[in-house]
C-alpha positions as a Python dict, from the first residue, in 0.01 Angstrom:
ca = {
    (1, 'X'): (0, 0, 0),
    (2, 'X'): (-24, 67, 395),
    (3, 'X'): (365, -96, 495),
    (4, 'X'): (235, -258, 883),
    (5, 'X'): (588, -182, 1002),
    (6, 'X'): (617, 170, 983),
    (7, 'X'): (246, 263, 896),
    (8, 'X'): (388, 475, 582),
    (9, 'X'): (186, 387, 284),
    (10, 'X'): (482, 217, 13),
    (11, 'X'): (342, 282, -317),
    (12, 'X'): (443, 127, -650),
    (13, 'X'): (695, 392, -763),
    (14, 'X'): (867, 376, -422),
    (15, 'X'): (1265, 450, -487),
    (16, 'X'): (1567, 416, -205),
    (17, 'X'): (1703, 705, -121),
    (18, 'X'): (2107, 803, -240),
    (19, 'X'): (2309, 983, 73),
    (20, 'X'): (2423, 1223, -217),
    (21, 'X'): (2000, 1390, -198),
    (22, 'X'): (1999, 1438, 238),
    (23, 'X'): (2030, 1833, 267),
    (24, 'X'): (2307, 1827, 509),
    (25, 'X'): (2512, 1664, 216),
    (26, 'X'): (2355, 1872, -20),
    (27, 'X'): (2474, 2189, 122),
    (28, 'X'): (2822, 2070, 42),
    (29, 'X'): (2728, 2072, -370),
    (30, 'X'): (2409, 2173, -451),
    (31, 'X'): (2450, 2543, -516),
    (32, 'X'): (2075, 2627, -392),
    (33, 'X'): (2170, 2462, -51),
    (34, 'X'): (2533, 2572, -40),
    (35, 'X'): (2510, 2912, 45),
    (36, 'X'): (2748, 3141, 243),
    (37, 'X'): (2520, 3110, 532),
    (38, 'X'): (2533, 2722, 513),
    (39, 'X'): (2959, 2737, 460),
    (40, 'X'): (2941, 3042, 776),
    (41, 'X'): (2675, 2783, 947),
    (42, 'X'): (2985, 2527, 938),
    (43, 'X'): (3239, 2685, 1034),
    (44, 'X'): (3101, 2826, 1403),
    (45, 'X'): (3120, 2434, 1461),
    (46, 'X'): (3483, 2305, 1351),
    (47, 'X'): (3685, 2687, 1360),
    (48, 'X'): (3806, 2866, 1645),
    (49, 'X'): (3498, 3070, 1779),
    (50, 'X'): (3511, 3403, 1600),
    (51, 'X'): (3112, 3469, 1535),
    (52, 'X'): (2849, 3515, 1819),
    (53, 'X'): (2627, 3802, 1877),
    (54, 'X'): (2526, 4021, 2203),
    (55, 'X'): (2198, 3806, 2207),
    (56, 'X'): (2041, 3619, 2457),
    (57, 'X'): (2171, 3250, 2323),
    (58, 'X'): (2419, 3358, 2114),
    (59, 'X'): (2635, 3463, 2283),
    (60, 'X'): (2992, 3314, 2319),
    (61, 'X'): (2932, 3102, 2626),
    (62, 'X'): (2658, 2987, 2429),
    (63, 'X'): (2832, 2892, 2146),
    (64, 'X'): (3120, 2755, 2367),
    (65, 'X'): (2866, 2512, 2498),
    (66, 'X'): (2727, 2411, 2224),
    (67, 'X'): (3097, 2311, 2065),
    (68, 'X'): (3209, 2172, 2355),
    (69, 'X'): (2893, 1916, 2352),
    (70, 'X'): (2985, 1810, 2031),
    (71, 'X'): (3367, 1757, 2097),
    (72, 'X'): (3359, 1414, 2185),
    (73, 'X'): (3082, 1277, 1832),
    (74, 'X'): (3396, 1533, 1662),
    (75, 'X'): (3614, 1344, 1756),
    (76, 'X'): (3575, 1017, 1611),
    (77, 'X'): (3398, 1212, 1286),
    (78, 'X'): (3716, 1359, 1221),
    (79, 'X'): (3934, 1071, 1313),
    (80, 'X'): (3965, 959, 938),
    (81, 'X'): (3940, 1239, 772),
    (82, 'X'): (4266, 1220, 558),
    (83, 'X'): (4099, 865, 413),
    (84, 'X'): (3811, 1038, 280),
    (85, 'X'): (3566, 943, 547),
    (86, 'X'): (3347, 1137, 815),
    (87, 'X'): (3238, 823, 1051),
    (88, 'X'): (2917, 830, 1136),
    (89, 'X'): (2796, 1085, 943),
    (90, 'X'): (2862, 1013, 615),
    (91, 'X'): (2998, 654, 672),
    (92, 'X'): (2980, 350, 918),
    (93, 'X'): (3220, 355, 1161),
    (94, 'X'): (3535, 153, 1137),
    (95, 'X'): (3700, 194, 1472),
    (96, 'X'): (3695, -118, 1632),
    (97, 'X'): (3880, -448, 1726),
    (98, 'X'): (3883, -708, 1531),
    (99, 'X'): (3621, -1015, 1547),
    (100, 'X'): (3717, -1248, 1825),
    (101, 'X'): (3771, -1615, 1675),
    (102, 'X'): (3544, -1841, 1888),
    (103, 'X'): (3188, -1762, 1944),
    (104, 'X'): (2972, -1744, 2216),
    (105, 'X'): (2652, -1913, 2142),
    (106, 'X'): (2296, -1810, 2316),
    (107, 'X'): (2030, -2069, 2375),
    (108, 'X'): (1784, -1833, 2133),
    (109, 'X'): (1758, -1491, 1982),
    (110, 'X'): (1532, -1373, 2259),
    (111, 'X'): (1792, -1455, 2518),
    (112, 'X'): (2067, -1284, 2307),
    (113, 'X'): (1799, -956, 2258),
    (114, 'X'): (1784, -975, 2593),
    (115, 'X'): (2124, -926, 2710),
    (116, 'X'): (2196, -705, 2395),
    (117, 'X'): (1935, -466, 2522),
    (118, 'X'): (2089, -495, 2926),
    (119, 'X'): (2433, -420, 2799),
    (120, 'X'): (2327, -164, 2547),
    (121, 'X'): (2122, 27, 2828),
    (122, 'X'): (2470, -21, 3052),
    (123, 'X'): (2659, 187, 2797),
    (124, 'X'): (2401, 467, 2830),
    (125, 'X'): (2167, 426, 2585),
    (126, 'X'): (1820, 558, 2664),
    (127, 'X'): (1583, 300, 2463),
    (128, 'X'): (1698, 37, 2257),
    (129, 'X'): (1503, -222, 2025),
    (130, 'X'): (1598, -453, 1771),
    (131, 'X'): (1464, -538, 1387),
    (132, 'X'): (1520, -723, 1095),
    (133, 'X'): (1765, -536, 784),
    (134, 'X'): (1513, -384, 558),
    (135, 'X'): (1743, -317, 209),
    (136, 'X'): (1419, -20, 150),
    (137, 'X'): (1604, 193, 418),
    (138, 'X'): (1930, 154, 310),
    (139, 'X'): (2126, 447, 130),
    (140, 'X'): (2170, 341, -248),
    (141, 'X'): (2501, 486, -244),
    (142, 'X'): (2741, 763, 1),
    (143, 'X'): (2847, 1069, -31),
    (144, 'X'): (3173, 1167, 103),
    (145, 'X'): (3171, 1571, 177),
    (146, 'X'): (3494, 1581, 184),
    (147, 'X'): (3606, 1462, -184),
    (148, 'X'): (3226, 1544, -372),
    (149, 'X'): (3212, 1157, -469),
    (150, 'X'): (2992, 975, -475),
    (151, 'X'): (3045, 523, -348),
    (152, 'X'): (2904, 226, -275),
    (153, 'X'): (2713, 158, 27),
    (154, 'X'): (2988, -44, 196),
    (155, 'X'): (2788, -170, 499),
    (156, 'X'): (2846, -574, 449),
    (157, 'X'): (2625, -839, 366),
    (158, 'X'): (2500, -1095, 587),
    (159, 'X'): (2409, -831, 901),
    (160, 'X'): (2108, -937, 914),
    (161, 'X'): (1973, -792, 1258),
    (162, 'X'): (1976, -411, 1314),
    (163, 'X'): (2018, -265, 1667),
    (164, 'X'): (1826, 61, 1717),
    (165, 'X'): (1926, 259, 2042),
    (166, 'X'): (1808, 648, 2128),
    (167, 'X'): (1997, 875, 2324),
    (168, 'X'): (1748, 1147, 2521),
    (169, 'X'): (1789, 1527, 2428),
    (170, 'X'): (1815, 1767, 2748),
    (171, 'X'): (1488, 1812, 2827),
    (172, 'X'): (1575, 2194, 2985),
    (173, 'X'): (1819, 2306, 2687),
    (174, 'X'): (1583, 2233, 2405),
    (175, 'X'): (1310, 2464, 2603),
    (176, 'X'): (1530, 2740, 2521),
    (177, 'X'): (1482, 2699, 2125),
    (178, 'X'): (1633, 2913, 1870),
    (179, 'X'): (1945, 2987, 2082),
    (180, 'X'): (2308, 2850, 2055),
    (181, 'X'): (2266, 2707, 2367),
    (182, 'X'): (1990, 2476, 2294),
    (183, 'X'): (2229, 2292, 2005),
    (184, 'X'): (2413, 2148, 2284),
    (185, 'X'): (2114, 1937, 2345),
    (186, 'X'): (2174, 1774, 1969),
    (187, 'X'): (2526, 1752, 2030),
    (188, 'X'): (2575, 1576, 2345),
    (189, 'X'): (2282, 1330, 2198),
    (190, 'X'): (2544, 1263, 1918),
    (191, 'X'): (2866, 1226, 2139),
    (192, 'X'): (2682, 1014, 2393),
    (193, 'X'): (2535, 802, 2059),
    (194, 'X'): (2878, 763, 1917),
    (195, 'X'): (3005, 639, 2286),
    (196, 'X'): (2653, 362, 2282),
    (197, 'X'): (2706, 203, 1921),
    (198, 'X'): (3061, 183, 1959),
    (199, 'X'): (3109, 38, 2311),
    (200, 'X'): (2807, -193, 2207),
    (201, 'X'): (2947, -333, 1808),
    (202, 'X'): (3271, -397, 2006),
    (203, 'X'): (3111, -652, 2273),
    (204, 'X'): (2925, -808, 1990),
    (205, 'X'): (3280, -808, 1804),
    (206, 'X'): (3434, -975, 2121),
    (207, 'X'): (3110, -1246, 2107),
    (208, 'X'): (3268, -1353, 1775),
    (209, 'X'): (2981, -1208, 1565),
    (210, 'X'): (3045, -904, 1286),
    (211, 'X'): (2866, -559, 1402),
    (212, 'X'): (2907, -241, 1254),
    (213, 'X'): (2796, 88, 1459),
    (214, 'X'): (2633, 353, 1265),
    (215, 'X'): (2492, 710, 1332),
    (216, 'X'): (2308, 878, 1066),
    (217, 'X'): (2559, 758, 809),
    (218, 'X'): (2446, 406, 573),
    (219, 'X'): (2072, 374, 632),
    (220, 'X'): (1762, 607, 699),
    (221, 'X'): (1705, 546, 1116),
    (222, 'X'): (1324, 674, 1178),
    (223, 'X'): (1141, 397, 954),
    (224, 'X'): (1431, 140, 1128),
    (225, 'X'): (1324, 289, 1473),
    (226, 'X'): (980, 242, 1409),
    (227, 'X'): (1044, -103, 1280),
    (228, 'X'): (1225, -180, 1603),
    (229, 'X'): (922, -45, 1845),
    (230, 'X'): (1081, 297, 1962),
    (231, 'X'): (777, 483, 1823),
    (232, 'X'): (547, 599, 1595),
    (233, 'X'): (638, 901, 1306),
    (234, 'X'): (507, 1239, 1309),
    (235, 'X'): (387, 1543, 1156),
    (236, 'X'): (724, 1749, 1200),
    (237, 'X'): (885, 1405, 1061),
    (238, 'X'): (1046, 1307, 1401),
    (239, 'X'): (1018, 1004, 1586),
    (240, 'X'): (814, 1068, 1881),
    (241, 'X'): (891, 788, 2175),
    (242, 'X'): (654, 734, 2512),
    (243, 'X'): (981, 785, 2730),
    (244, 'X'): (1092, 1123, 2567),
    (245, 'X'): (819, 1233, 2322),
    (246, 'X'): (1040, 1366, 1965),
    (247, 'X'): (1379, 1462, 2199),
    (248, 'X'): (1601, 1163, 2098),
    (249, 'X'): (1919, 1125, 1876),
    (250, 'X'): (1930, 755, 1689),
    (251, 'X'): (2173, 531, 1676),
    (252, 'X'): (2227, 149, 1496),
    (253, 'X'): (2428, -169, 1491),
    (254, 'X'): (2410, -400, 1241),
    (255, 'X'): (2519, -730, 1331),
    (256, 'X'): (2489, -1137, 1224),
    (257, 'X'): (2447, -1194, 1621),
    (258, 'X'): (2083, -1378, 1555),
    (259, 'X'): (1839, -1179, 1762),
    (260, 'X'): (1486, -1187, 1826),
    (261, 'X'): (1294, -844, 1691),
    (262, 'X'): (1054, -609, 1841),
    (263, 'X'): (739, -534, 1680),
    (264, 'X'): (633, -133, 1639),
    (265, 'X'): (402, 37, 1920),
    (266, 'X'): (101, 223, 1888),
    (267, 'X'): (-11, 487, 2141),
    (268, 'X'): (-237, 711, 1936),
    (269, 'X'): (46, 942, 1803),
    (270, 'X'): (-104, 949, 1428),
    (271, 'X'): (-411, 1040, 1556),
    (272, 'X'): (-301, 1313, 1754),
    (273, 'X'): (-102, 1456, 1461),
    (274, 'X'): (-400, 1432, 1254),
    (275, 'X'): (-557, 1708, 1436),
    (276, 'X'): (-297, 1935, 1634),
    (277, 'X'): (-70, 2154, 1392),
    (278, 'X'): (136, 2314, 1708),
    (279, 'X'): (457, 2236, 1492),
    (280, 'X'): (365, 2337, 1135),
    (281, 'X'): (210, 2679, 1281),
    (282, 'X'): (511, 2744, 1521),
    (283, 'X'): (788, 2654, 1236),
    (284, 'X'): (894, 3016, 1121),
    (285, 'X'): (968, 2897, 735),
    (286, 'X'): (658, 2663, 663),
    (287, 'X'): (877, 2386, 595),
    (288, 'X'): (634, 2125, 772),
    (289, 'X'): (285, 2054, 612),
    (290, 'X'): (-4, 2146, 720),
    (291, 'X'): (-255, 1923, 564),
    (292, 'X'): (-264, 1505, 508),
    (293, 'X'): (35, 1285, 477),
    (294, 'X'): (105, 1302, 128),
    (295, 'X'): (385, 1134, -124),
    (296, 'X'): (414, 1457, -279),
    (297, 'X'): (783, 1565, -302),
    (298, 'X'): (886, 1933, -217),
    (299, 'X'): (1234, 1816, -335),
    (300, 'X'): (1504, 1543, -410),
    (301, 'X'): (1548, 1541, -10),
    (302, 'X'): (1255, 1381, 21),
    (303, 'X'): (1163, 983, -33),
    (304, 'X'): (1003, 935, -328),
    (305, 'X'): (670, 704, -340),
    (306, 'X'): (632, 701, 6),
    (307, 'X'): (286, 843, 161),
    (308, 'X'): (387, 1047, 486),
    (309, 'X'): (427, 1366, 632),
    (310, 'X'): (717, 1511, 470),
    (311, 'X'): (969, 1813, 597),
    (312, 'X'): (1084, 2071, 319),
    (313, 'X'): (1421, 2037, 373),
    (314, 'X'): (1572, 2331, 223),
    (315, 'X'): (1381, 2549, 405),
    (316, 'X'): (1426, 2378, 732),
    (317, 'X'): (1811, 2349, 704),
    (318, 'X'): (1807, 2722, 518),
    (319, 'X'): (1677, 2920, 873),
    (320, 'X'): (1930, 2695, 1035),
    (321, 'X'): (2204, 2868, 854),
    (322, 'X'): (2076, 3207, 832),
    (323, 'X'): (2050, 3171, 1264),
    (324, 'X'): (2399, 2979, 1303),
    (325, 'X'): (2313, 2707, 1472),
    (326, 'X'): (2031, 2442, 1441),
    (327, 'X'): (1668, 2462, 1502),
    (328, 'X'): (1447, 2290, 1686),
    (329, 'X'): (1094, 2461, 1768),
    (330, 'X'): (884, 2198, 1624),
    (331, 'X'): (1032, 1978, 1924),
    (332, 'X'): (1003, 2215, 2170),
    (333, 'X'): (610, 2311, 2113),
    (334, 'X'): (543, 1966, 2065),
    (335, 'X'): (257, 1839, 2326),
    (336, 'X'): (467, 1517, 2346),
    (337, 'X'): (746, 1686, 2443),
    (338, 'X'): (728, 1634, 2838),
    (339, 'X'): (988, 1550, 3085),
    (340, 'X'): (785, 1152, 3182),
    (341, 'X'): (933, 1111, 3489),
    (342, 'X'): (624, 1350, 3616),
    (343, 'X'): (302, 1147, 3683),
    (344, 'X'): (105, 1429, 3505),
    (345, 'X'): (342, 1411, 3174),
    (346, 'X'): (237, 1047, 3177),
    (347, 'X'): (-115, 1099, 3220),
    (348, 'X'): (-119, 1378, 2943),
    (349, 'X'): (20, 1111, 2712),
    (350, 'X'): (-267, 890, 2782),
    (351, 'X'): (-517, 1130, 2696),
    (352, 'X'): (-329, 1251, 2392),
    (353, 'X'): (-369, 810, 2303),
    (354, 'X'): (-760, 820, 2394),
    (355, 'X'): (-1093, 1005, 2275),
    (356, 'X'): (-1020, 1293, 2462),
    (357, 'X'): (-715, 1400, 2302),
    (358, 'X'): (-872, 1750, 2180),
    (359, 'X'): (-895, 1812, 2584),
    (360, 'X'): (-509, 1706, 2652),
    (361, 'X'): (-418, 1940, 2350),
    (362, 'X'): (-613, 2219, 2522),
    (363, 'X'): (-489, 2178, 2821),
    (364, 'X'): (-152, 2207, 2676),
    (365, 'X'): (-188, 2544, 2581),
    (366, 'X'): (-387, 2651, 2868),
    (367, 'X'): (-73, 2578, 3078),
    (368, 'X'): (198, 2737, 2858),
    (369, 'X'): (362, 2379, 2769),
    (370, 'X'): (606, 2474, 2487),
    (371, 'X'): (690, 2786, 2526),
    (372, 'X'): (1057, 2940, 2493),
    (373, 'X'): (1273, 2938, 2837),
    (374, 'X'): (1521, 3242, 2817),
    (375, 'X'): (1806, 3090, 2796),
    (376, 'X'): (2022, 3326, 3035),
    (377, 'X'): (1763, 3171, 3284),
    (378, 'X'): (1886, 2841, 3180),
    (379, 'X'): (2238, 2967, 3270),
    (380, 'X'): (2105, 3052, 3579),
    (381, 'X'): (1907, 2813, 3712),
    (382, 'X'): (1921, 2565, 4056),
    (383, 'X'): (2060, 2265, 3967),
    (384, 'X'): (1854, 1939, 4133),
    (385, 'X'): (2121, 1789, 4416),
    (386, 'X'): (2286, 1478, 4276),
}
């Protein structure tokens, strides 16, 4: 059955997905995903820098980039670390104030959406929408990489609103995909995500209402994105937004603060899909289909009884390893991946939402949209005056 929320077809044998099946946590016990590679992969992040190659974006200024962007999302990851917990990766995060005792009330949810969204946008974040808890997104249990155990879910009841924010990649630094230098994109999406749900649970904390920031930890984000209006899911299994095309990090609160919800967009992004295979031809492993959306499984990482386009996993995550740092192509050569503060970007979106959308894929190619930017020219480049 077609779900009119996310546009993913929801068939009878639909299960939730455990935390304990996602291939990042799988790497940590599933022997065909922990590999040396993957355990190597790790360690360029959180050791001393040690491995880099004579390469053009490997090098160590590369690398030393790419940590650094990540230093500040590390940070409050590692913060409980002796308790068995990696915050916002593998669980909600639990640094914050306590609940203020008096409440502040708002005439109605849309007034209290409102100012949610001004004062999330005021922290930083990029796009931010709001939906209703949906228990079919929700991890059936965590996995803590730290111990191997599996427990609860321990998000609490009652939160019945869920905040959705997205923090923008570097549009430059993901042109320069594979390289070192182009993970710094993903990582100062993170540590700027981490700042966003935080600063924002806290104010809703200080309104009197519960709120509990989360990253990529306690529920699956895309289908709550989409729920929440951010934009519609892709081939390559990405959200793809009109403000930033598939170059966005997620973020969520989920809070008792009543609050009106957003409904999901359409802007011909299915369609498109349904015809351009840029990603699944560019991806160097195969790992992102070529054909229709399907609820065929290429493993335990992927939703069961869901109809969708659907990434292999353990291919994707097994070239990240064997190239030390994480991959993006299938964002970079993706026609919706356009810097929309050009007039032109926006009008190539339009076409790509209309009849002519063959033409605006095309015209893609014909002007060299998606190809790699050397990333020693990144280093190199004139920076716009501020």
């Amino acid at each position: 059955m077609r779900d009119p929320e996310t546009g993913f077809e929801v068939n009878e044998d639909f299960e939730r997905f455990s935390q304990k099946n996602d291939v990042f946590r799988r790497s940590f016990w599933d022997p065909r995903v922990r590999t040396e590679k993957a355990q190597r992969f790790y360690r360029t992040y959180r050791e001393p820098l040690t491995v880099w190659r004579n390469a053009d974006g490997f090098t160590q200024r590369d690398y030393a980039l790419r940590n650094a962007s990540w230093h500040v999302s590390d940070l409050f990851t590692e913060y409980r670390e002796e308790d068995d917990r990696r915050e916002g990766f593998t669980d909600a995060f639990t640094l914050q104030r306590d609940i203020a005792s008096e409440r502040v009330e708002f005439p109605t949810p849309d007034a209290a959406a409102s100012e949610i969204k001004r004062v999330a946008r005021g922290f930083g974040a990029d796009l931010v929408g709001v939906t209703g808890f949906d228990p079919r997104w929700m991890y059936t249990e965590k996995f803590s990489d730290i111990s191997g155990t599996v427990r609860p879910n321990d998000v609490p009841d009652g939160l019945d609103h869920v905040i959705v924010t997205a923090q923008a990649m570097d549009y430059d630094l993901v042109r320069t995909v594979p390289s070192a230098l182009s993970g710094a994109a993903t990582g100062l999406g993170y540590s700027h995500d981490a700042l966003v749900v935080l600063s924002l649970a806290q104010y809703i904390r200080n309104l009197g209402y519960n709120a509990v920031a989360s990253m990529n930890d306690s529920a699956l984000a895309i289908p709550l994105a989409i729920q929440a209006g951010l934009g519609e899911y892709s081939r390559l299994g990405l959200l793809i937004t009109k403000e930033f095309g598939p170059r966005v990090r997620l973020g969520k609160v989920f809070t008792d603060l009543p609050l009106s919800h957003d409904h999901p967009v359409r802007f011909g992004v299915r369609e498109f899909c349904d015809q351009c295979r840029r990603c699944s031809s560019a991806c160097p492993v195969g790992a992102i289909p070529d054909g229709e959306p399907s609820a065929a499984r290429h493993n335990e990482s992927n939703l069961k009884g869901v109809r969708k386009w659907s990434v292999d996993g353990e291919k994707c995550f097994g070239y990240w390893a064997a190239q030390n740092s994480d991959c993006a192509i299938c964002m970079r050569v993706c026609p919706y991946n356009k810097d929309y503060t050009k007039w032109w970007a926006r009008w190539g979106r339009g076409l790509a939402g209309s009849g002519l959308r063959g033409l605006m894929g095309r015209l893609d190619d014909l002007l060299g949209f998606g190809k790699r930017t050397k990333p020693r020219d990144w280093w190199t480049r004139t920076l716009p005056r501020s």
